[in-house]
N, C-alpha and C positions, 0 to 999 in steps of 0.2 A: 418392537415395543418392549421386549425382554431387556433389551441393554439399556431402558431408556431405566426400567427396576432394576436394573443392576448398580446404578447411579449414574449413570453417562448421561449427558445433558443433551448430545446431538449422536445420535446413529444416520449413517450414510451408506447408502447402498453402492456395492461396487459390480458393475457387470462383467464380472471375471472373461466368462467366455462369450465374448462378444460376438453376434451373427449379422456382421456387417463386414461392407467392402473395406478388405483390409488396407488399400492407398488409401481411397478415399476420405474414409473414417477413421479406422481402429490408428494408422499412422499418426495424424495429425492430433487426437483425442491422445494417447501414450506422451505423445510429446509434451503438448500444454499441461498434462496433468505432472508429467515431472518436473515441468518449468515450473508450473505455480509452486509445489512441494518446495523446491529448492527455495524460492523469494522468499515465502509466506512464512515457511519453517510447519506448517500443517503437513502431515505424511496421507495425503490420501490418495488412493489407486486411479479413483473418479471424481471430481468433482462436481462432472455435468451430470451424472446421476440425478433422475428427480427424485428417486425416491429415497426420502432422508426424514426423518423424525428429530423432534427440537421441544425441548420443556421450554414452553411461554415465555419464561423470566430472561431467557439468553438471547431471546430477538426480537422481543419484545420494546415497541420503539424504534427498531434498526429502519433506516430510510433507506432502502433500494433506487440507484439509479443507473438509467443508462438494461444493460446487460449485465450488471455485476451482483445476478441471481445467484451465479454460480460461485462466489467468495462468501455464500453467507454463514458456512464451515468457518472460514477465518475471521469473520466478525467474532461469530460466537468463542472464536479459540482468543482473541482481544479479551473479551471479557473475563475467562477462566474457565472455558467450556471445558468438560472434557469430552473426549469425542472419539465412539467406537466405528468399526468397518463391519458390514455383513456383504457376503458373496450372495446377488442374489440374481435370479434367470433371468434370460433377454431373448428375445426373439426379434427374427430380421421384417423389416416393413415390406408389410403387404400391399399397401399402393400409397400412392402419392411418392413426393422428391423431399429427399432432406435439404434444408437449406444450410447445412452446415459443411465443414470440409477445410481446405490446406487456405480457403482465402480467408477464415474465420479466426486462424494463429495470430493474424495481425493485428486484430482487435481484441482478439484475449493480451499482446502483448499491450496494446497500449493501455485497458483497464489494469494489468497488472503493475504497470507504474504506479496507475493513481493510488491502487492497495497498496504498493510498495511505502509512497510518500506517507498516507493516511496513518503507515503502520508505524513508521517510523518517524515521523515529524509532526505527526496530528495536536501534539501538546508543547511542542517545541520548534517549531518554525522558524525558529532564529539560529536556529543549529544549522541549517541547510543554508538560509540566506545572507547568515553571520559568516559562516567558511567563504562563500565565494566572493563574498565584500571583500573579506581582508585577502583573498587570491589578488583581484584586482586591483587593489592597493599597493598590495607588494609589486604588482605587474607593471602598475604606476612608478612607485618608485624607481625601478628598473630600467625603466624607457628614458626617464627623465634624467636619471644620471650618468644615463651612458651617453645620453645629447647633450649634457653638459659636456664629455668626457671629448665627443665631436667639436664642440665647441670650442676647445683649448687647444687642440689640433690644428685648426682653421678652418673649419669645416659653419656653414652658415646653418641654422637653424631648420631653411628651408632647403638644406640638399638631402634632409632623410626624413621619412616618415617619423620617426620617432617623436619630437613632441606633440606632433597628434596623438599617438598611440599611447603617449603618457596622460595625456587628459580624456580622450576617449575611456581608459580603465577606470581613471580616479574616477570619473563622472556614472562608469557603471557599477564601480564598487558604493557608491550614494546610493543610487537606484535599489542595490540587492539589501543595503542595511533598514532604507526606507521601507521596502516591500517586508523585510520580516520583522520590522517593528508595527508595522499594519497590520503583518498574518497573527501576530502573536495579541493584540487587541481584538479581533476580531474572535480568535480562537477562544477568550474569557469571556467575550463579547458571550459569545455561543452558550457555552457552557452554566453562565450565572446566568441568562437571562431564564434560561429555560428549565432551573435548575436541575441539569444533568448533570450525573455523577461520571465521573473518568474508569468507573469501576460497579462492579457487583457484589453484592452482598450474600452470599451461600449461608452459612447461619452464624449466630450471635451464641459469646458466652459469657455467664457471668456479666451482661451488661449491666443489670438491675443492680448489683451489690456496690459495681465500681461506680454508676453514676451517682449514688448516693454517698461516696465519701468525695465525691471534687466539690 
């Protein structure tokens, strides 16, 4: 709670010396925590750490789905969190089974996509679906002109895959321009109806003197 008064918005417990089976656990945990670090651009030790402290205003609203408890550090760092580390004790479990381990990587890697895409395309989605449209296009064009190229040759239309595979692209590059002219109505769609802000407000200056001269 000191770092929360020292102005840090999220403190996150790190369990330095961890009293767990080191394949089992400490292995597989080391790893996903430097995989998400790298993706996320968040630097923390632990993120499966529960014990983490969070001023109201930074998570407040956030929808948790799935198991994606443990990115709620990167939520908040989306909005302008800032976000300290404290070393704090851990002791090894006295009974029961953890259900975690090496077959749990795979589904940190796969929610780490969806934080990936959210992080990066959540307000732009046409960026993602706009690039591989015009891939496919180009892929189109390519197929098409080289079968033409067969074609002058003497070559029949149907002795090579290729004008399939020029209209199979074109017809996927529609698909990808469709889908993120969708994502990208939907994503305002979201945002106005409910009117959420893309962002947080830490404090105000001078607002009073400036709204009074527009």
């Amino acid at each position: 709670m000191a770092k929360l008064d020292e102005g840090f918005e999220v403190c996150s417990g790190w369990r330095k010396d961890r009293q767990d089976n080191a394949l089992q656990r400490n292995l597989p945990s080391i790893l996903a925590n430097k995989l998400i670090s790298a993706v996320s651009g968040v630097k923390l030790h632990d993120f499966g750490c529960s014990l983490k402290a969070y001023r109201s205003e930074v998570i407040k609203g956030v929808r948790l789905y799935g198991e994606m408890h443990r990115f709620l550090p990167i939520y908040a760092k989306w909005h302008g969190a800032r976000i300290a580390e404290v070393p704090v004790g851990h002791h090894a479990r006295k009974t029961g089974h953890s259900k975690y381990g090496l077959e749990r990587v795979l589904k940190v890697l796969m929610d780490l996509l969806t934080v990936r895409f959210l992080d990066k395309y959540m307000l732009k989605p046409m960026y993602l679906f706009g690039f591989w449209g015009f891939m496919f296009f180009i892929a189109s064009f390519l197929f098409g002109a080289w079968s033409l190229y067969m074609r002058t040759r003497g070559y029949f239309f149907t002795a090579t895959p290729l004008p399939m595979m020029a209209v199979f692209s074109f017809m996927t590059g529609v698909i990808c321009m469709l889908m993120g002219l969708l994502a990208e109505m939907i994503t305002r769609t979201f945002h106005e109806s409910q009117n959420k802000s893309i962002y947080l407000v830490s404090r105000t200056r001078n607002c009073e003197r400036q709204a009074g001269l527009v």
